[in-house]
C-alpha positions as CSV (number, residue, x, y, z in Angstrom):
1,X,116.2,-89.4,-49.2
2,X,115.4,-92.7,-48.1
3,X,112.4,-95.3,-49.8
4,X,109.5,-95.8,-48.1
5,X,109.8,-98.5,-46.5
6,X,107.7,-101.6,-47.3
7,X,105.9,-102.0,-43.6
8,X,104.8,-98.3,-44.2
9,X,102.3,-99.4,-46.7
10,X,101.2,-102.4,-44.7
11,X,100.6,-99.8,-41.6
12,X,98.9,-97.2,-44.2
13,X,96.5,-99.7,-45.6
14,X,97.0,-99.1,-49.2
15,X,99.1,-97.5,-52.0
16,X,98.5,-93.7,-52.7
17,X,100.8,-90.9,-53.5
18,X,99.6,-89.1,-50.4
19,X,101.4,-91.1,-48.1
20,X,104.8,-90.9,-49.6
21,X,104.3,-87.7,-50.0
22,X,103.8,-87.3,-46.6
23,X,107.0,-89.3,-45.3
24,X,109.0,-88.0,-47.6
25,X,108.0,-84.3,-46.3
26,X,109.1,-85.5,-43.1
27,X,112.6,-86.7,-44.2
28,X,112.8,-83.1,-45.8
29,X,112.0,-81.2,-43.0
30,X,114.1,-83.5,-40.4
31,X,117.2,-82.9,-42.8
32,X,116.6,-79.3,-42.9
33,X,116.5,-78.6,-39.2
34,X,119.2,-81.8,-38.6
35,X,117.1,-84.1,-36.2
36,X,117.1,-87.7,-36.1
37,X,113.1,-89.6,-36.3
38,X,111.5,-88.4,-32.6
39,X,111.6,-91.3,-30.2
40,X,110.5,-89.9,-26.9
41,X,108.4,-86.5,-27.2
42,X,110.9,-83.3,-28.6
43,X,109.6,-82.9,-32.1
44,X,106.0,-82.0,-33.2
45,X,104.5,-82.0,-36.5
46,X,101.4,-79.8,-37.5
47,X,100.5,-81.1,-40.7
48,X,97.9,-78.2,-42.5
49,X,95.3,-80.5,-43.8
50,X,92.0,-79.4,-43.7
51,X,88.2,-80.9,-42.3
52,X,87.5,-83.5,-44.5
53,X,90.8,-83.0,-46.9
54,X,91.1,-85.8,-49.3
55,X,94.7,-86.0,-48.7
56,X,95.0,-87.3,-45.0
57,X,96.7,-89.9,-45.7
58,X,100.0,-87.6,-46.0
59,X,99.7,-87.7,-42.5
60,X,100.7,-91.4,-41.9
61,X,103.6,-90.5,-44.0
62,X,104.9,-87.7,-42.1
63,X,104.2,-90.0,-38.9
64,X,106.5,-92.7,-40.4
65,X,109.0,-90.8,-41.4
66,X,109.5,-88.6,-37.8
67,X,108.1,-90.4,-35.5
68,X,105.7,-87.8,-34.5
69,X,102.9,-89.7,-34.1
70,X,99.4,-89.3,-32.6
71,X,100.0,-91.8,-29.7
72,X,102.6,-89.5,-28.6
73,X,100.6,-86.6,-28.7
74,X,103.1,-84.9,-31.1
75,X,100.9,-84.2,-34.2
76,X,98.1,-81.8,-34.4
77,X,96.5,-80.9,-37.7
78,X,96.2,-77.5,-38.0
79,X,92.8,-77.4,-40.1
80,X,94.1,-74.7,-42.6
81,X,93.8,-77.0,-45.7
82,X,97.1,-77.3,-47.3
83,X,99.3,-79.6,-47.7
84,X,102.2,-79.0,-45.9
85,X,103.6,-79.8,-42.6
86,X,105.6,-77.5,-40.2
87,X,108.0,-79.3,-37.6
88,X,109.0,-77.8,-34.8
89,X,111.8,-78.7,-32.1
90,X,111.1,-77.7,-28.4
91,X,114.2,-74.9,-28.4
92,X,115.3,-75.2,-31.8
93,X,113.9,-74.9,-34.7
94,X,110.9,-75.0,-37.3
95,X,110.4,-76.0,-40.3
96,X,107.6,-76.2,-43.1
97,X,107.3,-77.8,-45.8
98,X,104.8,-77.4,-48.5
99,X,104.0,-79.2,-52.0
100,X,104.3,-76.8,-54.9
101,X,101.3,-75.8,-57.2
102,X,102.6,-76.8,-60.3
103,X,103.4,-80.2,-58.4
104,X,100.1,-81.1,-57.3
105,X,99.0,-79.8,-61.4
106,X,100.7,-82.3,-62.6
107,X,99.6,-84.9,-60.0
108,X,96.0,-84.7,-60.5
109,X,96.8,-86.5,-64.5
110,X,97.9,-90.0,-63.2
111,X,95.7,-92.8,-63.7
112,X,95.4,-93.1,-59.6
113,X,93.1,-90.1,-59.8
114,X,90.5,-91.1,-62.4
115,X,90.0,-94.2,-60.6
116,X,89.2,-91.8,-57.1
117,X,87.1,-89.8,-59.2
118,X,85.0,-92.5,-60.3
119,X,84.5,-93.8,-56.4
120,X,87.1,-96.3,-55.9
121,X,88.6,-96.4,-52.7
122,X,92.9,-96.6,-53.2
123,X,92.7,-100.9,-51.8
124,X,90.6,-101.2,-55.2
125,X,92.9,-99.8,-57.6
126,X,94.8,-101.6,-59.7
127,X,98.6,-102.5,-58.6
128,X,99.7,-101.5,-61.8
129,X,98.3,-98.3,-61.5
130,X,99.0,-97.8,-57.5
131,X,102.7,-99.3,-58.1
């Protein structure tokens, strides 16, 4: 799979697992059903994050990665609270893609998260700890 590349974080904002989690769903699922990134409107994502979920920001990811963007009208979150992302190809195929429990576990121990936890927003971490 390819990097993230560097512009993504300057369109994203700030560092954060979520959103390379997020584009790096998107490669998944794109290799899986063998599609190139979405530059006109054929492939739509429906990521399953949840009102108020705390990890939107895998949706900027999944928008990098396949092009499915809100401007094009090809993402629609699907409010089930998740995080995972089905794609779908008009006549194709769909895929989903979901993180796995023991995944997100282990996630919720890097240093990232206690600085969340205590209020900080991701821009005022650290880039030793974001990096």
């Amino acid at each position: 799979m390819n990097m993230v590349p560097s512009w993504a974080y300057e369109f994203h904002g700030h560092r954060c697992p979520f959103m390379p989690i997020g584009f790096r769903m998107g490669q998944l699922a794109m290799r899986q059903m063998q599609v190139e990134r979405e530059k006109d409107h054929g492939l739509f994502a429906f990521p399953e994050i949840g009102v108020g979920h705390p990890q939107t920001c895998m949706v900027d990811g999944i928008q990098i990665a396949t092009g499915c963007t809100y401007g094009k009208l090809l993402v629609e979150k699907t409010g089930i609270g998740k995080l995972a992302v089905t794609l779908w190809k008009a006549g194709k195929i769909a895929v989903r893609v979901a993180t796995k429990p023991e995944f997100m576990d282990r996630l919720g121990q890097f240093e990232f998260f206690k600085y969340r936890k205590a209020g900080k927003e991701p821009s005022e971490i650290p880039d030793a700890v974001t990096n």
